[in-house]
N, C-alpha and C positions, 0 to 999 in steps of 0.2 A: 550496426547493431541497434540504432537508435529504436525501430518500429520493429525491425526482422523479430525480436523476441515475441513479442505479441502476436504479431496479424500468422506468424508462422502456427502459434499451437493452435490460434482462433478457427484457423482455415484448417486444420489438420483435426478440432473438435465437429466442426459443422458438419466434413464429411462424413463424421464419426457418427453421427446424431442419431438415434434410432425415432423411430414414434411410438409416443407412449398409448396403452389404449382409453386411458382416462388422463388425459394434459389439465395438469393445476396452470391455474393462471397466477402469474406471481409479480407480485410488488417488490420493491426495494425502497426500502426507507431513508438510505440516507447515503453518501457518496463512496463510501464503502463497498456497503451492500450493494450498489451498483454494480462495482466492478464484477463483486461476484456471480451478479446475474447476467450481468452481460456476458460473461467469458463460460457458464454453464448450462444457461437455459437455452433451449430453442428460440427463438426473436418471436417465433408466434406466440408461446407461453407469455412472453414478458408482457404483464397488463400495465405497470407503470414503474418510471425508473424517478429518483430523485430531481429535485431543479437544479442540484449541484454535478450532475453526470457529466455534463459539457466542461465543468471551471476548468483553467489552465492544471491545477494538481488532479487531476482525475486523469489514470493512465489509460482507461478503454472511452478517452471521450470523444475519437473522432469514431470508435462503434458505437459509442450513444446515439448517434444523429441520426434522426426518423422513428427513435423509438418514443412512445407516448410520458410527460411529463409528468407526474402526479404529485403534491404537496404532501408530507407526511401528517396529516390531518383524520381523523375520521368520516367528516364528508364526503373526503376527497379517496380515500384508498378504497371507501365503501361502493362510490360508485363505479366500480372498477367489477366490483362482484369477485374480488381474490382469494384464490382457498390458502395461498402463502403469503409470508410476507417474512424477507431477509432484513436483520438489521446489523447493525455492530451497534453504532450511538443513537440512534434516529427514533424519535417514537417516545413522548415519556410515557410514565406508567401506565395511565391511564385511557393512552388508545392503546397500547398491546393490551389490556384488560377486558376493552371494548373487543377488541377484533376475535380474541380467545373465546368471547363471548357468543361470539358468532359465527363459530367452527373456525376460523380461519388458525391455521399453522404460523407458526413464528418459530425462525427457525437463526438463531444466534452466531453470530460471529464472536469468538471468544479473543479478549488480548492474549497476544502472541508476542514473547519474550524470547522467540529461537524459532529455527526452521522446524522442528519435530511440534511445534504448536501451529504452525502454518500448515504442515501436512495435516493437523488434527482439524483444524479448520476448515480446509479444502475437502477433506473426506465427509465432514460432519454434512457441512450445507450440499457438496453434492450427492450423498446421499438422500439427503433431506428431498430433495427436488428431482430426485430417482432420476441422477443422470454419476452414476459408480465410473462408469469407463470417462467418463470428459474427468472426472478428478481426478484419473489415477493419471493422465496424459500431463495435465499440469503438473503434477507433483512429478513425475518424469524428468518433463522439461524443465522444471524447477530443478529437480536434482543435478540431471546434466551440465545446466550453467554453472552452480556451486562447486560441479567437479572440473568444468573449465576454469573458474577463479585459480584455482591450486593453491592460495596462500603466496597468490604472488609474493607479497612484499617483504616478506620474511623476517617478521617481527617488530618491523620498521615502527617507532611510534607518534601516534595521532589524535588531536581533537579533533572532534567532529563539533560545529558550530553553526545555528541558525539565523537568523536576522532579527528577531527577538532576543538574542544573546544567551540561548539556552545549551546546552547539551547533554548527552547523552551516555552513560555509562554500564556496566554491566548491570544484568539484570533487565534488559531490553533488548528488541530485537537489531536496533541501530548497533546495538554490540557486536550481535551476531553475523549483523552487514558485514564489519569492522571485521573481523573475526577470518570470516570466509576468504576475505580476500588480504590474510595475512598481516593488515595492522595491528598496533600492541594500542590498548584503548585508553586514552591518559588519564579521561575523564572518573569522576567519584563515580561509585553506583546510583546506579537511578538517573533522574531528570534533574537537572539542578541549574541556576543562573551562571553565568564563565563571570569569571573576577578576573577584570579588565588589571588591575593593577598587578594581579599575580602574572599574567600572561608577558605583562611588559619586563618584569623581573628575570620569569622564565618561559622564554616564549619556548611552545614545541618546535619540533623540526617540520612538523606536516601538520597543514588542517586538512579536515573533509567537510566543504561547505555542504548544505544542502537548503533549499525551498530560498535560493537569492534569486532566481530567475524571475519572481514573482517583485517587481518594483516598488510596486505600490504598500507590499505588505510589507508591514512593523515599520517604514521609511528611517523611524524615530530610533529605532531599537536597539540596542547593545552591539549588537552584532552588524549594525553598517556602520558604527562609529568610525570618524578618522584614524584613528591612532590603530584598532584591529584591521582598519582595510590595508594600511600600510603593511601591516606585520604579516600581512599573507600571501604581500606577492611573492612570488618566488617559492611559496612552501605550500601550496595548495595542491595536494594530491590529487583530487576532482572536485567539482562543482554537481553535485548530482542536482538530476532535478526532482521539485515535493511529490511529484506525481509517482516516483518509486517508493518514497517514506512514507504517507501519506495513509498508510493500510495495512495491516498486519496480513498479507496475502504473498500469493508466490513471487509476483513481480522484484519483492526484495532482493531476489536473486541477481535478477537484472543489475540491482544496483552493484553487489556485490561484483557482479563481471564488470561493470563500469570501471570498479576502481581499482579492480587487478591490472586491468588494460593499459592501466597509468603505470603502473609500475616497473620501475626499470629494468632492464633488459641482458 
């Protein structure tokens, strides 16, 4: 299932792809927005994708490859000549002001705290970029995986835990991950640091790593310390990778089926 999720709807939109009679050329400003352009636009619309498209947490980063780079700069997005430009974080105020300035479209990716805000996302931007049927496909395919998940785990409960030593709690869509695929979420609401010495007191029965794959990142941080790496052998329900968490977009899904997968049988 590692790629099949992806390249399956990718390949199942391209055929889909109509021509439009007036094609915007469109930017993405930041590794997000990427994803969103990659998986919606025609490759010949896309006038430039962020420098972050390729990094190892970017989920469409081996369809990044061949498409053109752009920095999210005014310079750089202007020479491009874009009548869009997708963001989530990318861009501070003051080039989306420029760019508005000079017709171009900006077209927002909003936080998404649940699948029904991913769905609202996916419809916003692909409308936005007049491609209605590649959004409803995702959101399709999105849903189908979520009804694959089924709540495997059956209430089972779990931390979910980064390498910065953060987590995740209701009120976010790492919840809703949680959620889809049946674990009960241990964590407080919101984003919060894990308190290393409550965990040792009371460790949970399962954690749900995510964004360890990435080595180099946080090295230092909460969440590779000794004492949590011990406490997690044996109680790691999966290891996802950042490239599924990494975006309030459909791919979440994915993760959600990752971690019902694990679940016993």
């Amino acid at each position: 299932m590692k790629r099949a999720f992806a390249v399956s709807v990718i390949s199942a939109l391209t055929l889909a792809a109509g021509s439009a009679s007036a094609q915007p050329r469109i930017v993405a400003l930041d590794q997000c927005a990427d994803q969103y352009v990659i998986a919606l636009a025609p490759r010949e619309q896309i006038a430039g994708i962020s420098p972050r498209a390729d990094d190892d947490d970017a989920w469409l980063r081996r369809e990044a490859r061949g498409l053109p780079v752009r920095r999210p700069t005014l310079e750089s997005v202007l020479a491009v000549r874009p009548s869009v430009a997708v963001r989530y974080w990318g861009g501070d105020e003051r080039l989306l002001r420029a760019l508005r300035a000079r017709g171009v479209r900006i077209l927002q990716i909003e936080d998404a705290t649940d699948f029904a805000g991913v769905r609202a996302n996916v419809r916003s931007v692909s409308r936005g970029l007049g491609q209605a049927p590649r959004g409803e496909k995702l959101i399709a395919a999105m849903d189908a995986r979520l009804a694959a998940a089924g709540h495997a785990w059956r209430g089972a409960p779990a931390l979910y835990v980064t390498p910065s030593g953060f987590t995740a709690g209701a009120g976010t869509l790492t919840d809703a991950v949680l959620s889809a695929a049946g674990l009960r979420n241990l964590a407080q609401p919101g984003f919060a640091p894990v308190s290393l010495e409550r965990l040792v007191l009371a460790p949970p029965a399962l954690f749900v790593k995510a964004f360890y794959e990435a080595v180099r990142s946080d090295r230092r941080g909460p969440g590779r310390s000794a004492v949590l790496s011990r406490m997690m052998r044996g109680r790691t329900a999966a290891a996802l990778p950042g490239s599924l968490m990494s975006c309030p977009a459909w791919f979440a899904a994915e993760a959600a089926g990752r971690l019902a997968d694990r679940a016993p049988r």
